[in-house]
N, C-alpha and C positions, 0 to 999 in steps of 0.2 A: 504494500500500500504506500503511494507516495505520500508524505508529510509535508500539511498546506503550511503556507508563509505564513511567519509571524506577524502579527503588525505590533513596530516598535513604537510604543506608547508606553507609559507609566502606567504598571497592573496595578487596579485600586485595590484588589485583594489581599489584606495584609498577608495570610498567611501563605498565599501564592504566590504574594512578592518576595516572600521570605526565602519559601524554596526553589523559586528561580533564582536568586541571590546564592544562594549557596551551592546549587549544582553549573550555572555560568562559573561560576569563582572558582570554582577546583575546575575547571574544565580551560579555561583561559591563566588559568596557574602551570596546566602540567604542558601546555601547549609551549608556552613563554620556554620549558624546560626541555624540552622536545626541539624546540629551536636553536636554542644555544648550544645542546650535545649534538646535532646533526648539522648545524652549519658553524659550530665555533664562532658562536656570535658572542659578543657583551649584551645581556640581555637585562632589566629590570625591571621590574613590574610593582605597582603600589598602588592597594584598595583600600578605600575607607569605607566601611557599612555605612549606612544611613543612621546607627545610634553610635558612629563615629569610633569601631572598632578596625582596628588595620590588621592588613595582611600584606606582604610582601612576600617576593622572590627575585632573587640576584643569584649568577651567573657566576660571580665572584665576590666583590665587597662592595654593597649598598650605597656606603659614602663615598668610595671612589667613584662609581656612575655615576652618582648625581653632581660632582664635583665637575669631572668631566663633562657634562650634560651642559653645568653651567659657563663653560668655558671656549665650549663649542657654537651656547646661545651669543655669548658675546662678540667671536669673532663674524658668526653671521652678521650679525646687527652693523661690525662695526664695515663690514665688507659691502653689505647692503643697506643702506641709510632708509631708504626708501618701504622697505620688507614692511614695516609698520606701519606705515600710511595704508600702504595697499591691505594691510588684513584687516585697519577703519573701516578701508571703502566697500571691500566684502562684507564686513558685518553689517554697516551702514546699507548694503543691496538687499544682504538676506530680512534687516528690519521692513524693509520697504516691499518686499517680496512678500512677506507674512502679515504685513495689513492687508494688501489686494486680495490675499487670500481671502482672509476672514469677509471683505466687503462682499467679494461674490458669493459666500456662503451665507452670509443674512437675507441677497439677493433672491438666490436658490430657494430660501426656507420661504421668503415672501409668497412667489412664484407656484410655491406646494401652497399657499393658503396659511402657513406656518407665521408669529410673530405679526401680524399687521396692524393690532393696538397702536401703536407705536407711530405708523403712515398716516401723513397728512393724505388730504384732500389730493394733490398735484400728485403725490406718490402714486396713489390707490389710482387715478387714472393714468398713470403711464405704464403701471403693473398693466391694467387692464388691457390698453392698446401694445402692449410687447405681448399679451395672450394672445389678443386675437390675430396678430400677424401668425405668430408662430403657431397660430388653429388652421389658420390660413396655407400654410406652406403644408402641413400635416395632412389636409385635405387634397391638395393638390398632389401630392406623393402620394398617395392614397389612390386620387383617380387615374395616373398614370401607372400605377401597377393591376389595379383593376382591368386598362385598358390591355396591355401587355395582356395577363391573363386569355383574356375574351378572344384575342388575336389569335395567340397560342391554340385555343379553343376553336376556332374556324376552323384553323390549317390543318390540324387534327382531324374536323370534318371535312374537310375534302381530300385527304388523304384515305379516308374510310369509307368515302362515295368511291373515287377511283378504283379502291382497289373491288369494293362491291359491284362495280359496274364489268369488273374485270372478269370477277367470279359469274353473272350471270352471262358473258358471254361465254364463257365454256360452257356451263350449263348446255346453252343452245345447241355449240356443236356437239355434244355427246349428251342427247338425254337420257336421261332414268331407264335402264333395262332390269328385267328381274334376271335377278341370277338363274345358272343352273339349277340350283341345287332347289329352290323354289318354284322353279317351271317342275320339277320332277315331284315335287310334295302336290301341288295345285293337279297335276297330272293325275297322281293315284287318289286322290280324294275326288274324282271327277268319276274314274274306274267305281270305287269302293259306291258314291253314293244309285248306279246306274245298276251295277247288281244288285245293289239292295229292293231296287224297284224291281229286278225280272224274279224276285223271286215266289213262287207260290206257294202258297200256304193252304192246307186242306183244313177248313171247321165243320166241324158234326154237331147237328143240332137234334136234340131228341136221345131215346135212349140207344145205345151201342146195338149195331147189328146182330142178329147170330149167324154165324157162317155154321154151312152143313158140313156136316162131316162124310 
């Protein structure tokens, strides 16, 4: 059985959060350790639970990574001045990208009928005129595949006349003969019913003769 996609959201369920916390965390712990012994990497890794308890795994010594982590940030930073502006301006995209979102989803919930308390007058008639276009195109796509259909449906019959009109000219040239085997049944029932009629029957009415001796 294939295993459907997660969708990554925050589980409300505490105790469900709990234990997808704890089997993700061993499972992206022994990974972290599977990496390091199979490509000899420096590898670290550092969890804090949600009631702020840690877990860690290093490759070799904890402070040396992060040490080095921090010395690698700085030579980036100092080689690219700019590396910072630009993860602003991503974030600044992604903020802006996550309002449009939520606009068109109050939109959508409108549109279901959903939230309209809330709409003015101007609103609740422009909902209404974006319905009726979009009833409008619905319908339209509608009769053009109905029409399709019908067409389909024609060609169909007249592919079933042809070929019908095909079949009744064979007909013509060779019509219906009875078989052998029923000219020969039609034969002896014609026999059987003919001697039934020649045949005589003697009836004696009264008492039985005496024959002389």
């Amino acid at each position: 059985m294939v295993r459907g996609k997660v969708q990554l959201k925050r589980i409300e369920n505490v105790t469900n959060r709990q234990v997808t916390f704890s089997k993700r965390k061993t499972g992206l712990l022994k990974k972290a350790y599977e990496l390091s012994v199979l490509c000899d990497a420096e590898v670290a890794v550092i969890i804090f639970s949600q009631k702020g308890r840690l877990y860690d795994f290093s490759s070799s010594n904890m402070q040396k990574t992060i040490e080095r982590y921090g010395e690698h940030v700085k030579v980036v930073q100092t080689n690219n001045p700019n590396e910072e502006q630009f993860t602003q301006q991503l974030e600044h995209e992604a903020t802006i990208m996550s309002q449009k979102i939520k606009i068109i989803e109050a939109y959508q919930r409108k549109f279901l009928g959903q939230d309209l308390a809330s709409c003015s007058v101007e609103e609740l008639g422009e909902i209404g005129s974006q319905l009726e276009q979009s009833l409008r195109s619905v319908r339209a796509r509608k009769e053009l595949l109905f029409k399709e259909q019908i067409d389909q449906l024609k060609e169909k019959e007249r592919l079933l006349l042809e070929e019908n009109a095909k079949l009744h000219e064979k007909c013509a040239e060779k019509p219906w003969q009875l078989q052998p085997a029923k000219e020969k049944e039609v034969a002896m029932s014609s026999r059987s019913s003919l001697s039934s009629e020649m045949v005589e029957t003697e009836l004696f009415i009264g008492l039985p003769l005496m024959r002389c001796s």
